[in-house]
Structures are given as structure tokens and as C-alpha cells.
N, C-alpha and C positions, 0 to 999 in steps of 0.2 A: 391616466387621470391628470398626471401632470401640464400635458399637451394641451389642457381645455382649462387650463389657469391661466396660462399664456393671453396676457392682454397686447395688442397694438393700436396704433392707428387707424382710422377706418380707411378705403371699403372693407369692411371682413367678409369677402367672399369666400367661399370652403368652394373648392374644388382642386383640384390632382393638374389643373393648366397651369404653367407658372410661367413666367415673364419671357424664361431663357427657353421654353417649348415653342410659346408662340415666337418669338425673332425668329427661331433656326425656322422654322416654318417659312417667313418670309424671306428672310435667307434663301432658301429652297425655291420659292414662288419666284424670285427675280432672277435666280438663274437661267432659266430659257433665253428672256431677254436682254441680259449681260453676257450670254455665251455666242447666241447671235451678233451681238455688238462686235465680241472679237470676230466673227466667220469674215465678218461686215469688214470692217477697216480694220485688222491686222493686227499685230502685234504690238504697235502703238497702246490702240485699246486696251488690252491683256495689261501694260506696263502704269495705267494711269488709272487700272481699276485695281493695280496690288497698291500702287503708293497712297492711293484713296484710304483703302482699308487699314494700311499698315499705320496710316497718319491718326486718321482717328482712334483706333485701338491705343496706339500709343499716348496719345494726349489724353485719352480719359486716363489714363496709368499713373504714366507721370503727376498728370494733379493729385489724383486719390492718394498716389504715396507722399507727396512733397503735403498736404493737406491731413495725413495721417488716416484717411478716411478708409471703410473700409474697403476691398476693391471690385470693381464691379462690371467690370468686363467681361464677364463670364457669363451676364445674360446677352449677350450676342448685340444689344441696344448698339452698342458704336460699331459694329460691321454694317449694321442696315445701314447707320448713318453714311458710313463709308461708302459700301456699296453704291447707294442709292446717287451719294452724291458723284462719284465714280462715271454715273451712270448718265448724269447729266453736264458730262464736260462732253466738247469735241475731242476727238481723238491726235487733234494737232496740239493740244493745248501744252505748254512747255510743261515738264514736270515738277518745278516747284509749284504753280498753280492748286495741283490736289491737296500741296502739304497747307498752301494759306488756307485756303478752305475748310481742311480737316482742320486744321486747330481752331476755326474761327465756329465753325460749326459744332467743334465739341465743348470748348472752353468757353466760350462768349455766351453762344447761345442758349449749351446744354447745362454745364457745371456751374457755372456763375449764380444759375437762378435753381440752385439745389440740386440738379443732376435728373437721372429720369421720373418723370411724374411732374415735373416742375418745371419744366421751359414752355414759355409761351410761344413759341412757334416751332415748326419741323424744323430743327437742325439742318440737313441736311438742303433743302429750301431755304433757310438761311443761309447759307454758305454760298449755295450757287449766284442767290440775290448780291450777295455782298461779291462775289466773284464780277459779275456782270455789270455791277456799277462800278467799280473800281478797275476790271481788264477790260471794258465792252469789245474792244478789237478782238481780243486774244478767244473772247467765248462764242463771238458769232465769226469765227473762223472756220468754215467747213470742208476749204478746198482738199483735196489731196491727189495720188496719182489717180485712182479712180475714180474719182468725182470732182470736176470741175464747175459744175452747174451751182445758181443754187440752191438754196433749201426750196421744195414743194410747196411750204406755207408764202416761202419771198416771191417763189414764181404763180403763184394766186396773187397774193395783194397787186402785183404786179399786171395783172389782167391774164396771165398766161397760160397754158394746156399745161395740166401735169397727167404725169400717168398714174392713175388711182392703182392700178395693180403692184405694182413695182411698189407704192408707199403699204399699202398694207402687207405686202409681204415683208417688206422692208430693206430692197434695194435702193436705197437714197442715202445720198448725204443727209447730216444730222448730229445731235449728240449720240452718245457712244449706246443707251440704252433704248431709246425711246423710237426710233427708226421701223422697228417690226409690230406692228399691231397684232399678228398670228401670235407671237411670242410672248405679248404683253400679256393678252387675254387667257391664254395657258396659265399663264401663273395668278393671274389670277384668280379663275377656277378653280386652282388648288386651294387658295386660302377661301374662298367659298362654299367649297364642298366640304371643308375641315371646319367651318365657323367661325372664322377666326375674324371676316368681314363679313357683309351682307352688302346689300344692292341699293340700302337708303340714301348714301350717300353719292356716291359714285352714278346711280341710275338716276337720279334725280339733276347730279351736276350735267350728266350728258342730256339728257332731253331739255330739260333749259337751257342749255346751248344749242342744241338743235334746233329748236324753236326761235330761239333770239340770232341768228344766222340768216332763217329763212326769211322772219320776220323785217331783218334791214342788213341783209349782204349783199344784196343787192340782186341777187339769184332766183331766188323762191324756191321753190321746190325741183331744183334741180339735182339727182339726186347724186351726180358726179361729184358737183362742188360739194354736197355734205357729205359727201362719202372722205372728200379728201381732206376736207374739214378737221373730220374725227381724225382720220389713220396717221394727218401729218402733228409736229410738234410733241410735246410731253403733256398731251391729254388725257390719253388713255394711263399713260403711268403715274401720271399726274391723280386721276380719277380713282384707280385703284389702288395704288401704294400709299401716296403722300395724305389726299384729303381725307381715309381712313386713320391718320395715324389715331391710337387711342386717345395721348393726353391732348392731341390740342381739335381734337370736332368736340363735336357736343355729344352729348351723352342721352339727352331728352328727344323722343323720339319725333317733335315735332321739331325741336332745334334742330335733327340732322336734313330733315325736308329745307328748311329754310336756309341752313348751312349750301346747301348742295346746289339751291336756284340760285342764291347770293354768287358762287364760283362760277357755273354756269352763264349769269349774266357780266361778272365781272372778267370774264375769259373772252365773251364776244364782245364785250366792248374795247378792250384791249386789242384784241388779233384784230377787227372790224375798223375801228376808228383810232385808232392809235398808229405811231409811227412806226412801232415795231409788226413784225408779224407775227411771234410768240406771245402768251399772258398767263400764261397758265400760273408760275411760279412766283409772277408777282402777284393773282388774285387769289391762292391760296394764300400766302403769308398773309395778307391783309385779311381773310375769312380768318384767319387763325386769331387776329389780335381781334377781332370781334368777337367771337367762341365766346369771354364770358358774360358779354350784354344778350347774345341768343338764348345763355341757358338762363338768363335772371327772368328772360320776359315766355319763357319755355317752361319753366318749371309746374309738374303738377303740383295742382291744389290738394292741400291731404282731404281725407276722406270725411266729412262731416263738418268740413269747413265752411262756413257762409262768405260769400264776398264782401269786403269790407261797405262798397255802396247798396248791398242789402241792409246791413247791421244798421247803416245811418239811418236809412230809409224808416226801419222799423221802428225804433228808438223817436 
């Protein structure tokens, strides 16, 4: 009886899912394609996805204690951060690199604005954005012994043959996670078969990038160039990791349609007409500070409600 006195906050959703089930979850889902990353480029990787993790864990710590707050690390929230952001450094990247980012991504972006539930954009997509404008050298650095080319997406914009194979399996240069599309899609299935995501969002960013490609990449339907479209860059993880995250899509099931074409076209317009050949991470961040004008003009009507231009009308 006592349990059911208990008042919080809303959402009050009742169910047995809790915060720290679903991360290990995602946790789970991105190890294929962080484990690949190391097969991929070495032990480098391995070393700049522990300092990742180890950063971020630790700065949400440190504040919660120095803040007196209580600690909250324990829902796994700042390993994904880690991880994820981990996931999207080169593997040349010097190692203090992960430590700016984890702190900027936990403290700035996450604890500053209340901690989880409360930051208006992906942490971890925060971090790398702020990495990218501040190191751009250091982040589109992808040489190494094995890979001197370079990236699949630069040798497209560039007019040039890539091998579609090699990128969806994920022999390419790249950041440390996003290289293997087999791997990506694994783990993403897991968090789709467990429920944890669905296809609204994610399915919708891809086909309106598919579409907006075909439409003016200059290609048409060729299905090489969209083949490598999709497989190259942090699209795909981009698609199912990042623009899933809970607190910054929308919630409304017509905001996440509208969420999803918004990334989709702001992704080809980037990769397509912009000077770089990635966009992924700068047209999420930007979908995210939109998030709450989608769900003002998303939100249902309650049930029994007239539109205010009927009321006039009647009146």
C-alpha cells in the first residue's frame, strides 16, 4: 500500500523497463559495431573507445559528487554517451581528444541542463560537433597503415568508383564505429526486436534521403551510388542510435514522421551541396533543437475538443 502513495513527477508510466535496462540494452546493440571498429583499425580503437567511456562516466561522477547530487551512473546514460561518442572519433585521433569531448558532452551538454531527461540535444553528437569545429584537422584524419585512401563518401563527392562491398561490410577507412553497415544493422535489430526503437524514425530518415539523393545527386536511380550513399558515413548509426535517442525526438507519432524527413533532407543537403561529404551529425543536432516546435504543432487534439476556428465560426 505504501508503494501506491508514492507521488512523482510525470511520465508515471508503470512498467518493470527502467532507464538502466534499456542503456545496457543499447550498450549491447552497439557492440557489434564498436567491436568491429577495433577488428577494423587496431588497438588504437580499443584505446580511444576505453578513454571515451572512462571520461564520460567519470564527469558525470565527479559533478553529481562535487554538486552533492544524487549519483547516477548507474543507469549506463554516460557509457552510451561514451561509447557512442567513442564510436564516432577516427581511430588516429590523439587521446586527450575523447577526454575534451567526454567532458563537454557530459557536463555542457548533459548536467548543465539538469542531467538525463533534460538536455536538449544528444550528448554524445554534441561532443563530436564541438570536436569537429574546434579540431576539424584532427577529426577528418583517417589515414593509417592500412588505409591511405580516402573516405568513400570524399571519393564520391569527388566523382570517383568506390567499392560498395568493402563499405557495407566495412573495410574502409572511417570513424572508429560507423564503417560496417552488417554490424550496424545487427544491433540494431536487437533494440527492435526488444522494443526499445521502432522503424518511425530511422525508416523515415532513410527513405527521405533516398529519395532526396535520387532526386538531385546527380545519379538518379542508380543503385551503386545509393547503395553507397547509405553504407558510407554515420548514417546508418546516425539513423538508429543517435536520432532514436528518447529525450531529444519527438514523442508524437506524427512529429517522429516529420522529425525523420526533416534529417533525411537535412542529411542530403549537407553530404550533396555542402563542402563537406558527412552531415549526418550536424542535421541531427539541429532536428534535436527543433524537437520542441515539432511536438507544439504535433500535439493531439484531446478528445472532444472543437478547433478554436470552429468555436469562432459558431459563436
Amino acid at each position: 500500500m505504501s508503494d501506491m502513495m508514492k507521488v512523482s513527477s510525470n511520465p508515471h508510466v508503470r512498467n518493470s523497463v527502467t532507464t538502466s535496462n534499456i542503456m545496457m540494452w543499447v550498450v549491447i546493440a552497439l557492440l557489434p559495431a564498436a567491436g568491429f571498429g577495433v577488428y577494423n583499425f587496431g588497438i588504437d580503437a580499443l584505446i580511444i573507445l576505453v578513454i571515451s567511456v572512462a571520461t564520460t562516466v567519470a564527469t558525470e561522477f565527479i559533478y553529481e559528487t562535487l554538486m552533492n547530487k544524487k549519483s547516477t551512473i548507474g543507469d549506463f546514460s554516460a557509457v552510451v554517451t561514451g561509447l557512442l561518442l567513442g564510436m564516432n572519433l577516427p581511430c588516429t585521433a590523439p587521446w586527450w581528444l575523447p577526454i575534451i569531448g567526454g567532458v563537454f558532452a557530459i557536463l555542457v551538454v548533459k548536467m548543465l541542463f539538469g542531467g538525463l531527461g533534460q538536455n536538449f540535444m544528444n550528448p554524445a553528437l554534441g561532443g563530436r560537433c564541438f570536436l569537429v569545429i574546434s579540431f576539424p584537422a584532427l577529426m577528418t584524419n583517417f589515414a593509417t597503415d592500412v588505409y591511405t585512401t580516402p573516405t568513400p563518401l570524399q571519393m564520391l563527392k569527388n566523382g570517383e568508383e568506390v567499392p560498395v562491398l568493402d563499405m557495407i561490410i566495412g573495410k574502409i577507412p572511417g570513424t572508429i564505429g560507423e564503417t560496417s553497415m552488417i554490424a550496424i544493422v545487427i544491433g540494431a535489430c536487437i533494440l527492435i526486436m526488444l522494443g526499445i526503437i521502432d522503424l518511425k524514425i530511422p525508416g523515415t530518415y532513410i527513405v527521405s534521403f533516398v529519395i532526396f539523393i535520387i532526386l538531385f545527386g546527380g545519379h538518379g536511380l542508380n543503385g551503386s551510388y545509393i547503395s553507397a550513399q547509405l553504407a558510407g558515413g554515420g548514417l546508418m548509426l546516425g539513423a538508429f542510435f543517435m536520432a532514436t535517442d528518447y529525450v531529444t525526438c519527438p514523442i508524437t507519432t506524427k512529429g517522429k514522421y516529420i522529425y525523420g524527413i526533416f534529417l533525411g533532407v537535412m542529411t542530403g543537403i549537407f553530404r550533396i551541396f555542402g563542402s563537406s561529404a558527412e552531415g549526418v551529425s550536424f542535421a541531427i543536432v539541429i532536428g534535436n533543437l527543433l524537437v520542441p516546435l515539432i511536438e507544439k504543432c504535433t500535439v493531439p487534439r484531446a478528445f472532444g475538443i472543437r478547433p478554436a476556428a470552429k468555436e469562432e465560426k459558431k459563436a
